[in-house]
C-alpha positions as CSV (number, residue, x, y, z in Angstrom):
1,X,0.0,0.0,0.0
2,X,3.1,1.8,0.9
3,X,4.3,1.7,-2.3
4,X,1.1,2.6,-4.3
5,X,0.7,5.5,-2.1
6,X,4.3,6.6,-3.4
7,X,4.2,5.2,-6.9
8,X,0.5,7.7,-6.9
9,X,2.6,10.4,-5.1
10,X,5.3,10.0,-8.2
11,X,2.9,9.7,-10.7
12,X,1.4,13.3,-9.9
13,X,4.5,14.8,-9.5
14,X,4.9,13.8,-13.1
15,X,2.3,15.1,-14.2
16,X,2.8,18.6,-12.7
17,X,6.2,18.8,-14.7
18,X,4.7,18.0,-18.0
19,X,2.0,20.7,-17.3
20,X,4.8,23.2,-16.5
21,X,6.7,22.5,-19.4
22,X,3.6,23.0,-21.1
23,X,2.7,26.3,-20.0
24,X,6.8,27.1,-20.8
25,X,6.3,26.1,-24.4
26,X,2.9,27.9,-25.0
27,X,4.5,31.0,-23.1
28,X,7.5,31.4,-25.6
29,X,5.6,30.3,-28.7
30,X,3.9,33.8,-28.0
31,X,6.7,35.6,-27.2
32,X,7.9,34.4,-30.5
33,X,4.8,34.8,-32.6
34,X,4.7,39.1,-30.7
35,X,8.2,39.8,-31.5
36,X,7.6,38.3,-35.7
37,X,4.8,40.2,-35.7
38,X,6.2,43.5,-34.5
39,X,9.4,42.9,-36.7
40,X,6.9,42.3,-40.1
41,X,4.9,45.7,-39.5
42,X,8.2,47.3,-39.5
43,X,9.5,46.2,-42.4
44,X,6.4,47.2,-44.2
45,X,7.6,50.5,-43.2
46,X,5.3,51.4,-40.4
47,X,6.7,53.9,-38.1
48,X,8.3,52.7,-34.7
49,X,6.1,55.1,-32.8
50,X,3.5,56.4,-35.0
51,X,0.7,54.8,-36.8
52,X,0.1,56.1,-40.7
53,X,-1.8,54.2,-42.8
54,X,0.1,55.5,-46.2
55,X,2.8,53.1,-45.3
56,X,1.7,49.9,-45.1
57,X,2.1,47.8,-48.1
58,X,1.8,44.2,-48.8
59,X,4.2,42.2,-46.6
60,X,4.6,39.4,-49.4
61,X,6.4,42.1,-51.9
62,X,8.1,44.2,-49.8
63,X,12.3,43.5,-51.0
64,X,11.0,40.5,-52.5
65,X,14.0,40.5,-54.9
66,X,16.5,42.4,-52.6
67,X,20.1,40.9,-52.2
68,X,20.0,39.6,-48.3
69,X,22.5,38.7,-45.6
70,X,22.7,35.9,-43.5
71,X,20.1,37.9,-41.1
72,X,17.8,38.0,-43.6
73,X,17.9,42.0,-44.1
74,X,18.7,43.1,-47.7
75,X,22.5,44.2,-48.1
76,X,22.4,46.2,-50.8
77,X,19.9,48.5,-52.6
78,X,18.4,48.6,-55.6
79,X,18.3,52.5,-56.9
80,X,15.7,54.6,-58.6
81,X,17.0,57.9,-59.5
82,X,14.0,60.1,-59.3
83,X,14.3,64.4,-60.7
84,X,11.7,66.7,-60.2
85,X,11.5,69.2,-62.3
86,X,8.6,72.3,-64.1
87,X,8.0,71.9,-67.9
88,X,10.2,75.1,-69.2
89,X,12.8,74.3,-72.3
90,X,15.4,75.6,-69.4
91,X,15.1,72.5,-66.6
92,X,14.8,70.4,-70.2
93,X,18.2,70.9,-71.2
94,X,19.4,70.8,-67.5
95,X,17.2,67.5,-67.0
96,X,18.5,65.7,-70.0
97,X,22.0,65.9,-69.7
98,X,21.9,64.8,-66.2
99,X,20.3,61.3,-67.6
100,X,23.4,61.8,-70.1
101,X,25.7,62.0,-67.1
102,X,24.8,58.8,-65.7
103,X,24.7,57.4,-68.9
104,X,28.1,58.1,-69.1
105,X,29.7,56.8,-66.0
106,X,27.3,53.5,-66.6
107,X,24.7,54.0,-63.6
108,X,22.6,51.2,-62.8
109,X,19.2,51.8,-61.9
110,X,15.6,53.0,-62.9
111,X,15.2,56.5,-63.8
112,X,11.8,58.8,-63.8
113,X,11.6,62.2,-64.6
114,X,8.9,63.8,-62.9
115,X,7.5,66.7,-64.6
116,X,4.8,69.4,-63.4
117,X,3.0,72.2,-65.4
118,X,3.2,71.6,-68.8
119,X,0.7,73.5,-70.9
120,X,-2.0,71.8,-72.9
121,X,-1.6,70.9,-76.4
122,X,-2.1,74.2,-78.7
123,X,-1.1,76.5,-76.6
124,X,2.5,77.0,-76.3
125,X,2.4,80.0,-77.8
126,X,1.1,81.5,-74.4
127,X,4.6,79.8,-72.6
128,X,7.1,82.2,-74.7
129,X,9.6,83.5,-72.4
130,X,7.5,82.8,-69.4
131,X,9.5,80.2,-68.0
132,X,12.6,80.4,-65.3
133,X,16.1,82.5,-67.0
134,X,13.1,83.5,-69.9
135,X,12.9,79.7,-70.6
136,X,9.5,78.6,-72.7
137,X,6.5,77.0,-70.6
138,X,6.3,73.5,-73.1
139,X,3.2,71.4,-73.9
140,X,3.4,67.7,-73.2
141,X,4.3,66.7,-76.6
142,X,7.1,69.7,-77.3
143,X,9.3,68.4,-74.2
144,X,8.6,64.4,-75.2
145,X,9.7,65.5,-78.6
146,X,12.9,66.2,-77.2
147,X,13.2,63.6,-74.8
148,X,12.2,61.2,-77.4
149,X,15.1,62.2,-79.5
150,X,17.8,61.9,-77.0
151,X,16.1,58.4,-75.8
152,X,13.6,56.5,-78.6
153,X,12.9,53.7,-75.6
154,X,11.6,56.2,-72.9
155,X,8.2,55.1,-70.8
156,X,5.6,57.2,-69.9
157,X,3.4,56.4,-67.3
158,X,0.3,58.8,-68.0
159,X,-2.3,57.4,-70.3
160,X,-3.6,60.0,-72.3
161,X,-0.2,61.6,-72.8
162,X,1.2,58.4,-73.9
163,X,-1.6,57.4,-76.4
164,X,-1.0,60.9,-77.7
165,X,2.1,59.5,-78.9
166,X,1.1,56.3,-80.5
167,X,2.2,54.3,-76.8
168,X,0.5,52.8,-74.3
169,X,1.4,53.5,-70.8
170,X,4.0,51.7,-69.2
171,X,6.1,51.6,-65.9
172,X,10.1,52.2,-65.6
173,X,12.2,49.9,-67.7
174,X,15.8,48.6,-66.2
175,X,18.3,48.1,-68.3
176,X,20.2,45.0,-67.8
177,X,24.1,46.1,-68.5
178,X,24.1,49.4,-66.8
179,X,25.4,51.3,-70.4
180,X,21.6,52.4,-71.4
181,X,19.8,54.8,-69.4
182,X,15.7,54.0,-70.7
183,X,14.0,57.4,-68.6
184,X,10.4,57.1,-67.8
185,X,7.9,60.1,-67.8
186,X,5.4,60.7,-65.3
187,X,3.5,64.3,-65.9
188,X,1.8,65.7,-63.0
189,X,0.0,69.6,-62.5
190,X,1.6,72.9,-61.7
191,X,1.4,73.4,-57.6
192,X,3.3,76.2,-57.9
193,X,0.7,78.7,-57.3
194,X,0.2,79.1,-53.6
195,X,-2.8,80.9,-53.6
196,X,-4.6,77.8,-53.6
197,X,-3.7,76.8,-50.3
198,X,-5.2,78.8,-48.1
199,X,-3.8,81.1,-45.7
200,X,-3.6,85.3,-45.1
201,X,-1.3,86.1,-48.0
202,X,-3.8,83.6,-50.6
203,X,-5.0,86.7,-52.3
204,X,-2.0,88.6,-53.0
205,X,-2.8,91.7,-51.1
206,X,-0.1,91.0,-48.2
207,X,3.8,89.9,-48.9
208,X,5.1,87.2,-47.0
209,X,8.3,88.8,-44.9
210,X,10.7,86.7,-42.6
211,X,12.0,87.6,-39.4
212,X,15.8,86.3,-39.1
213,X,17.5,86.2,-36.2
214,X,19.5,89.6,-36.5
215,X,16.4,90.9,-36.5
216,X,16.4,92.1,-40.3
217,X,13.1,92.0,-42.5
218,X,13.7,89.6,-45.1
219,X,11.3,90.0,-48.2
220,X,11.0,86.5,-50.7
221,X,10.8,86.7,-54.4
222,X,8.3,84.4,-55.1
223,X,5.2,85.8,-54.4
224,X,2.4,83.3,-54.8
225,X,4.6,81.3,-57.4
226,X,6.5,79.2,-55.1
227,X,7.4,76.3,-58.1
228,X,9.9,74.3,-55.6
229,X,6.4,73.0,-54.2
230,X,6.1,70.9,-57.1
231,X,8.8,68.9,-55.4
232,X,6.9,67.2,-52.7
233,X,3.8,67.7,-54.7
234,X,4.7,65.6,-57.7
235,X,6.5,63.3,-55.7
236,X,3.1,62.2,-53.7
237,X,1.4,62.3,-57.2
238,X,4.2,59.8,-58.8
239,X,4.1,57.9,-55.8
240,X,0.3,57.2,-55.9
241,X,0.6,55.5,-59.3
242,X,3.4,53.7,-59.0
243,X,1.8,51.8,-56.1
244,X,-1.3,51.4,-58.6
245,X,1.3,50.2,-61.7
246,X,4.4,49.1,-60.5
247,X,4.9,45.8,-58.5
248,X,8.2,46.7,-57.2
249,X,8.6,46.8,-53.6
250,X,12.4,46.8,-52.8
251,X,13.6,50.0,-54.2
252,X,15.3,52.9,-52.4
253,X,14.4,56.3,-54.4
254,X,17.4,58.9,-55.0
255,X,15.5,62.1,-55.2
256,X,17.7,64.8,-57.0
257,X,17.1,68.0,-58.7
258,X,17.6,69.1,-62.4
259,X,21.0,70.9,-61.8
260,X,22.7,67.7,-60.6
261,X,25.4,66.0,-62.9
262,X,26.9,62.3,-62.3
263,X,30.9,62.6,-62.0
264,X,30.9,59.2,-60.6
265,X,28.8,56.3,-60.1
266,X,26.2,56.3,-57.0
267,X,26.8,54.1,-54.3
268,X,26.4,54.1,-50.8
269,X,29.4,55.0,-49.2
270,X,31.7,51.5,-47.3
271,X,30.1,50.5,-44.5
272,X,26.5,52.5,-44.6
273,X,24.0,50.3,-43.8
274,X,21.3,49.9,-46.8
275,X,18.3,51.9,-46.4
276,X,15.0,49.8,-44.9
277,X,11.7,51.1,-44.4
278,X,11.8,53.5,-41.7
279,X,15.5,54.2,-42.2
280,X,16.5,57.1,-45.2
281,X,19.2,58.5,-45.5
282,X,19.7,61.9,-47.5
283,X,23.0,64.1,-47.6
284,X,24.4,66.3,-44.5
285,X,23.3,69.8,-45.4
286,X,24.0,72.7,-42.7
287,X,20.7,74.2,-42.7
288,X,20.3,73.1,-39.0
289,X,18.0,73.6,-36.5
290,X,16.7,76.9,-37.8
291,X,13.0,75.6,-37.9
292,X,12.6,75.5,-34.4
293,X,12.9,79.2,-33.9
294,X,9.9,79.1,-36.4
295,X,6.3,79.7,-35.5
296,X,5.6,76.3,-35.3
297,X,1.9,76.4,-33.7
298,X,0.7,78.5,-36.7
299,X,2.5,76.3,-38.9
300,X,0.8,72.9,-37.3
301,X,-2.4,74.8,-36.7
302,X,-2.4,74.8,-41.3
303,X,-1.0,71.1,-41.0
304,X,-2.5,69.0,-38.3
305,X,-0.2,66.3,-36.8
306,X,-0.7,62.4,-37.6
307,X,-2.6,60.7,-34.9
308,X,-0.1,58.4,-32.8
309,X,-0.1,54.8,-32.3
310,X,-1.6,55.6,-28.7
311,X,-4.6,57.7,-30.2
312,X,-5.3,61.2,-31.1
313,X,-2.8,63.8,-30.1
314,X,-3.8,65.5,-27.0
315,X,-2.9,69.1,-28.9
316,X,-2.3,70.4,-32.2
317,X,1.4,70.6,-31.5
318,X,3.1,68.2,-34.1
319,X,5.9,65.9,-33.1
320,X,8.5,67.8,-35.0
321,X,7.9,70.8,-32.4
322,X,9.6,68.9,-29.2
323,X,12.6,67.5,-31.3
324,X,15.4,69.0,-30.2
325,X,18.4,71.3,-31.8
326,X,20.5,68.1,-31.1
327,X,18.4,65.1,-33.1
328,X,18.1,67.7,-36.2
329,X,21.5,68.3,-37.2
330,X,22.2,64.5,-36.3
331,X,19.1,63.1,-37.9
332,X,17.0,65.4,-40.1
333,X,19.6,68.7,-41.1
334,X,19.2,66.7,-44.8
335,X,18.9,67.7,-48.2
336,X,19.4,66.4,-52.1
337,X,20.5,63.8,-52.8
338,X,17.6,61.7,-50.4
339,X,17.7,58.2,-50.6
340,X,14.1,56.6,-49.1
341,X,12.7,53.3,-49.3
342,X,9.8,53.2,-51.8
343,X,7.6,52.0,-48.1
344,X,8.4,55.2,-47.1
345,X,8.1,57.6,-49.9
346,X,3.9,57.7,-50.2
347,X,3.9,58.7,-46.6
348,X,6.5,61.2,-46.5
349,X,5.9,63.1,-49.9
350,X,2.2,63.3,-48.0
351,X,3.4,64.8,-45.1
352,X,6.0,66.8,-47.2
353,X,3.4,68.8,-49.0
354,X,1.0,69.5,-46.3
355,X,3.9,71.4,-44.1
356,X,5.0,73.3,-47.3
357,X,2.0,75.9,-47.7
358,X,2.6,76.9,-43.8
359,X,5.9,76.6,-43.7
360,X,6.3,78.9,-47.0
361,X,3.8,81.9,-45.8
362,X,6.2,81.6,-42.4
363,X,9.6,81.5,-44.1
364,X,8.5,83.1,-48.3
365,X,12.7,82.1,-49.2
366,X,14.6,79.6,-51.5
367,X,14.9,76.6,-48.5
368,X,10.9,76.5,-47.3
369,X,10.2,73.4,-48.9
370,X,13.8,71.9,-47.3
371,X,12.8,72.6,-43.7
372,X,9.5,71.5,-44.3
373,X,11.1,68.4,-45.4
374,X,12.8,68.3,-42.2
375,X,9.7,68.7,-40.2
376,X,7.9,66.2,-42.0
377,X,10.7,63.7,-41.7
378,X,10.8,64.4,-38.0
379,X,6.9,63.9,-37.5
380,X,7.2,60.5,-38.7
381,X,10.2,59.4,-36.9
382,X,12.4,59.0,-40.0
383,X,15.1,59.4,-38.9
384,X,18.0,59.8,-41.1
385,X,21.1,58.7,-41.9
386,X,23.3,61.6,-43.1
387,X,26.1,61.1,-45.2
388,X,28.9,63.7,-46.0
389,X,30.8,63.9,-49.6
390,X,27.5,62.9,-51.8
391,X,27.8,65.6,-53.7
392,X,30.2,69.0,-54.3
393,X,29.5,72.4,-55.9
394,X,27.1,73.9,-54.1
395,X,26.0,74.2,-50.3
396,X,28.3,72.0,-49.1
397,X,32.5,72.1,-48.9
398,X,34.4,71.2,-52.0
399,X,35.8,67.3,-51.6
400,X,39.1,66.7,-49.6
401,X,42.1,65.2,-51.2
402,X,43.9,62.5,-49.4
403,X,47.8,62.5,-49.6
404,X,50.2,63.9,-52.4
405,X,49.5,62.0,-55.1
406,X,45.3,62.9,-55.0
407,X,46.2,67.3,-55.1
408,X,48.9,66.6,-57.3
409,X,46.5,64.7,-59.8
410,X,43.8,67.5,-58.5
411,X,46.5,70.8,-59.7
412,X,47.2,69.0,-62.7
413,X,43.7,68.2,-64.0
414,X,42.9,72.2,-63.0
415,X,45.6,73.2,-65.3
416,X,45.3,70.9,-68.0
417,X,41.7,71.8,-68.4
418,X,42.5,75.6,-67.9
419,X,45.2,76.1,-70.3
420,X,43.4,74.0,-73.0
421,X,40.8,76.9,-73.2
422,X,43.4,79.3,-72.9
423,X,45.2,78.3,-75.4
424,X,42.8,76.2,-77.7
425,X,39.1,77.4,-77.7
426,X,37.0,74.6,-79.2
427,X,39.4,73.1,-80.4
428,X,39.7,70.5,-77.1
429,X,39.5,67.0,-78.4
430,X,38.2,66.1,-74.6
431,X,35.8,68.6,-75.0
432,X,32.6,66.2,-75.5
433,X,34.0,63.5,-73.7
434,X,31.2,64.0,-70.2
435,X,32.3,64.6,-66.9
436,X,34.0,62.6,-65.5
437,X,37.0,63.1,-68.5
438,X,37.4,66.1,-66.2
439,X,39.1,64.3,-63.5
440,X,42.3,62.4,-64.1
441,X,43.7,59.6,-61.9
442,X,44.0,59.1,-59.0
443,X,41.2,61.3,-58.0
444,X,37.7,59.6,-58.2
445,X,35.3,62.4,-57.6
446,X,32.0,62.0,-55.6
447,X,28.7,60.9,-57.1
448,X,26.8,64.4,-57.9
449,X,28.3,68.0,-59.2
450,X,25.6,70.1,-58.0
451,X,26.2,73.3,-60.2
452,X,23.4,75.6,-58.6
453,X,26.6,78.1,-58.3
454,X,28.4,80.0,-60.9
455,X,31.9,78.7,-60.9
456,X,35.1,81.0,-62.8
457,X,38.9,80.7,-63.6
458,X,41.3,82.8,-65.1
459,X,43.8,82.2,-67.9
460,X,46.3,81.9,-68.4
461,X,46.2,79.0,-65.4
462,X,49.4,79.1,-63.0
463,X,48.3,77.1,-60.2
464,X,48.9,77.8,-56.6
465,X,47.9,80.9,-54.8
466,X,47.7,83.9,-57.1
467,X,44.4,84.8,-57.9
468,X,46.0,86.5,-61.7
469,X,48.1,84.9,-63.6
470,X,49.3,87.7,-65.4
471,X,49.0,91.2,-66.2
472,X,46.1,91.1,-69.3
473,X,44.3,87.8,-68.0
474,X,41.3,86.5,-69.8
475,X,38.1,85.6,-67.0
476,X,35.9,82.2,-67.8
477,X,33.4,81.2,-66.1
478,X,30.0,79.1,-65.8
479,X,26.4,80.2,-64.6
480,X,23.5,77.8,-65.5
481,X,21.2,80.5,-66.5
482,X,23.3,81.7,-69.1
483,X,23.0,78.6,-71.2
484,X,20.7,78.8,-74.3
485,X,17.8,77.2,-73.8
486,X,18.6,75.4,-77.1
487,X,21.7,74.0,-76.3
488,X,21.3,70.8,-77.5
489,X,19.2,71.3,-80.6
490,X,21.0,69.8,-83.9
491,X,19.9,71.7,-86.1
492,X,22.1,74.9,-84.6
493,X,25.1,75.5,-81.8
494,X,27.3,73.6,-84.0
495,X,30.8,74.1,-82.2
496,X,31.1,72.8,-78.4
497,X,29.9,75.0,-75.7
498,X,33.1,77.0,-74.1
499,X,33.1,78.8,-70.7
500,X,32.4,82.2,-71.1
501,X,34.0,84.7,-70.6
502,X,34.0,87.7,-68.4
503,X,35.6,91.2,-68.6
504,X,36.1,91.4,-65.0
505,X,37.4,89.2,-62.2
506,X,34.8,86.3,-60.9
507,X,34.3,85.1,-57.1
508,X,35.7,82.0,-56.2
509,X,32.9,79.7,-54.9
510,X,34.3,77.8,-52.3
511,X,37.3,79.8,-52.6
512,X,39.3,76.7,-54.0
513,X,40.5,77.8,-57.5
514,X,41.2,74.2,-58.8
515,X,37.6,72.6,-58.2
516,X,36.4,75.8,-59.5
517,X,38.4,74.7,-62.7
518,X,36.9,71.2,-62.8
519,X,33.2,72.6,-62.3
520,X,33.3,74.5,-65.4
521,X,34.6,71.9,-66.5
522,X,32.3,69.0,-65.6
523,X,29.3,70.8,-66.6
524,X,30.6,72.1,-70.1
525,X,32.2,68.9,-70.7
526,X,28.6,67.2,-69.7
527,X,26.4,69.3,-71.9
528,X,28.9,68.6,-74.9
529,X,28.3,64.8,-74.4
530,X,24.2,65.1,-74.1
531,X,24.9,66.9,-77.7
532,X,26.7,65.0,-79.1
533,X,24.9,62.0,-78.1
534,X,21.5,63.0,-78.7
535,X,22.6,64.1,-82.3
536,X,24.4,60.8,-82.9
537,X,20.7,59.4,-81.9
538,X,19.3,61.0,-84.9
539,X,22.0,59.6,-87.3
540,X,21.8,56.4,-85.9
């Protein structure tokens, strides 16, 4: 009896340690099943802590194709080079030779040119001259004429347009070997005109003035034709329809703008980490924290804040407003190029263009739609990561050279290109060879020449420290806006474009006389190539 009694005592025992190990099993199956759950809403790009709905996609695409490591996060990125630009004959020159550019330096990747405000068909007579730098306002079909011409397999996305031209609409076309850049077209309207939104200065009667911190009135040019709100704008509208048409899910977007030239290839930098949904990256700018001495009440008063994953915000004060000076340069102090996961970019380009409106009646100057970009990045928690040498020529410091060999290579290049207009005019056999012919070894120059700057040299070219060379020297220089519109017609500007050329001195920009050189250079030697490729197109 003893022993039954035990035997029963054991037997329960037993029992109670299979139930524990039970309730073990079933407690870290849900601990598991929480933490995959939580880790799949993220990748589909919803926000850490805040809830938007514009985000979430379809977990079963989302970098369905990407390269992944042996975490199972992609390790590299597939890019989609995205400009923005208006529809004047001036951002159609500037526009076409940058897909030139990366033609020239092989850059893989998609490319769409996003293009607001053309004017419908029979009217371009009315866009004479209207444009930016007395460019012509185009109709659809004068600036796809063009683009056509430079590059016969271009998409278009927009219907109508497209079966205008005897096509059918299509998505953005890869190309396979990296050599052939096939652009895609997406046409959206003019939001330039800020009357439409709303606010005290809608009607015209009042002029937006700024405040600075010196305490001087600052008075903005634009009036209620602010056209750098096409950015976000037709960003959000491209966006929309590529979700609708495309089924690619594992891009990261490089949003540029029109004056931005490829010297090298684009690739993140060694050792960046690949951008993910919910982790950008853009370039370092230094616009800073200067937002948060805005009126940022009024501004979120225009633009409501998101509601949080916790509910509805308890006050109209958006998140961006309690970031601090700190977490903006280090996370959101970001400008072109940005680099965003395509999870990301419906959401943001929405939030972008909402804070624009307030932000530009606030601050009426050239970097409104930046810090709104700032602010919007901030309300969503995108933080981003900001990456230094992107880009040279303009807002930012001219590239470093590393050791003896790199500024020797640098001085030489400056000369070489500096004497052969001095001495040669159009007569440079280098002188349609793109930008990168520019630059010789061992320098490798960074991605993007921004040339929003106006860049000069004099010859004959010495070198060093003297600003003159001698005592009758000749001044070249580049400014963007004094290009003809025309530039790469055929049918006319038969000899290469040249510098030209000044009767007095030129500022330095950046105040380093050899990249100065190799700026001029870049973008003449660009603009010759985009010629003399798109005319080739025609023979061919």
């Amino acid at each position: 009896k003893r022993r039954g009694i035990n035997a029963l005592s054991s037997s329960k025992k037993k029992i109670r340690i299979d139930v524990r190990h039970i309730l073990i099993a079933v407690f870290a199956l849900t601990l598991a099943i929480i933490f995959s759950t939580t880790r799949l809403v993220q990748q589909n790009g919803v926000n850490k802590t805040r809830y938007n709905p514009l985000l979430i996609g379809n977990p079963q695409e989302i970098n369905a194709n990407a390269i992944q490591d042996e975490a199972g996060e992609p390790s590299v990125n597939y890019f989609h080079f995205i400009v923005s630009s208006d529809c004047t004959s001036y951002q159609r020159w500037e526009t076409l030779t940058q897909l030139h550019s990366a033609q020239s330096v092989s850059q893989c990747g998609r490319f769409t040119w996003i293009v607001s405000g053309c004017l419908e068909e029979g009217s371009g007579h009315i866009g004479k001259g209207k444009g930016g730098a007395n460019s012509d306002i185009l109709t659809h079909a004068s600036l796809l004429e063009e683009v056509e011409r430079h590059f016969p397999t271009l998409t278009i996305s927009n219907h109508t347009i497209a079966n205008g031209m005897g096509r059918s609409a299509d998505v953005a076309r890869s190309h396979d070997d990296c050599s052939t850049i096939h652009p895609h077209v997406h046409f959206t309207p003019n939001y330039a005109d800020m009357s439409i939104y709303g606010g005290p200065f809608a009607d015209g009667k009042k002029k937006r003035t700024f405040l600075n911190r010196k305490g001087n009135v600052m008075h903005g040019n634009f009036g209620n034709t602010y056209k750098f709100n096409n950015k976000p704008n037709g960003l959000h509208h491209w966006a929309e329809n590529f979700f609708e048409q495309d089924d690619r899910r594992d891009e990261a977007i490089v949003l540029i703008d029109p004056d931005f030239l490829f010297l090298n290839k684009f690739e993140l930098p060694d050792n960046t980490p690949p951008v993910l949904p919910g982790n950008p990256a853009a370039a370092k700018y230094g616009l800073g924290a200067q937002f948060l001495d805005f009126n940022l009440t009024q501004i979120c008063d225009r633009a409501p804040a998101l509601p949080t994953v916790k509910g509805p915000l308890e006050s109209n004060v958006c998140p961006f407003a309690s970031v601090s000076s700190k977490d903006v340069n280090h996370y959101y102090s970001a400008g072109p190029p940005y680099i965003i996961h395509i999870m990301d970019v419906r959401a943001l380009s929405h939030r972008w263009s909402e804070l624009v409106p307030p932000t530009y009646d606030y601050y009426p100057l050239l970097y409104a739609e930046m810090f709104a970009y700032s602010m919007a990045a901030a309300d969503l928690d995108l933080k981003h990561n900001l990456i230094k040498g992107l880009f040279a020529g303009c807002m930012t410091g001219w590239p470093h050279t590393n050791g003896k060999g790199e500024l020797e290579a640098l001085e030489l290049s400056a000369k070489t290109y500096a004497n052969s207009i001095g001495y040669a005019p159009g007569g440079n056999a280098e002188s349609n060879q793109g930008a990168f012919s520019c630059f010789l070894p061992p320098i490798s120059p960074p991605p993007f020449l921004h040339y929003c700057s106006r860049y000069s040299f004099v010859t004959p070219y010495l070198g060093g420290k003297n600003i003159e060379s001698s005592s009758a020297p000749t001044y070249h220089f580049f400014a963007k806006r004094r290009v003809d519109h025309d530039i790469l017609d055929c049918s006319h500007n038969d000899h290469p474009l040249e510098p030209f050329i000044s009767t007095k001195p030129e500022k330095l920009e950046g105040g380093n006389k050899d990249w100065n050189v190799l700026a001029v250079c870049a973008v003449v030697r660009a603009i010759n190539f985009a010629k003399k490729t798109g005319c080739e197109t025609i023979v061919k």
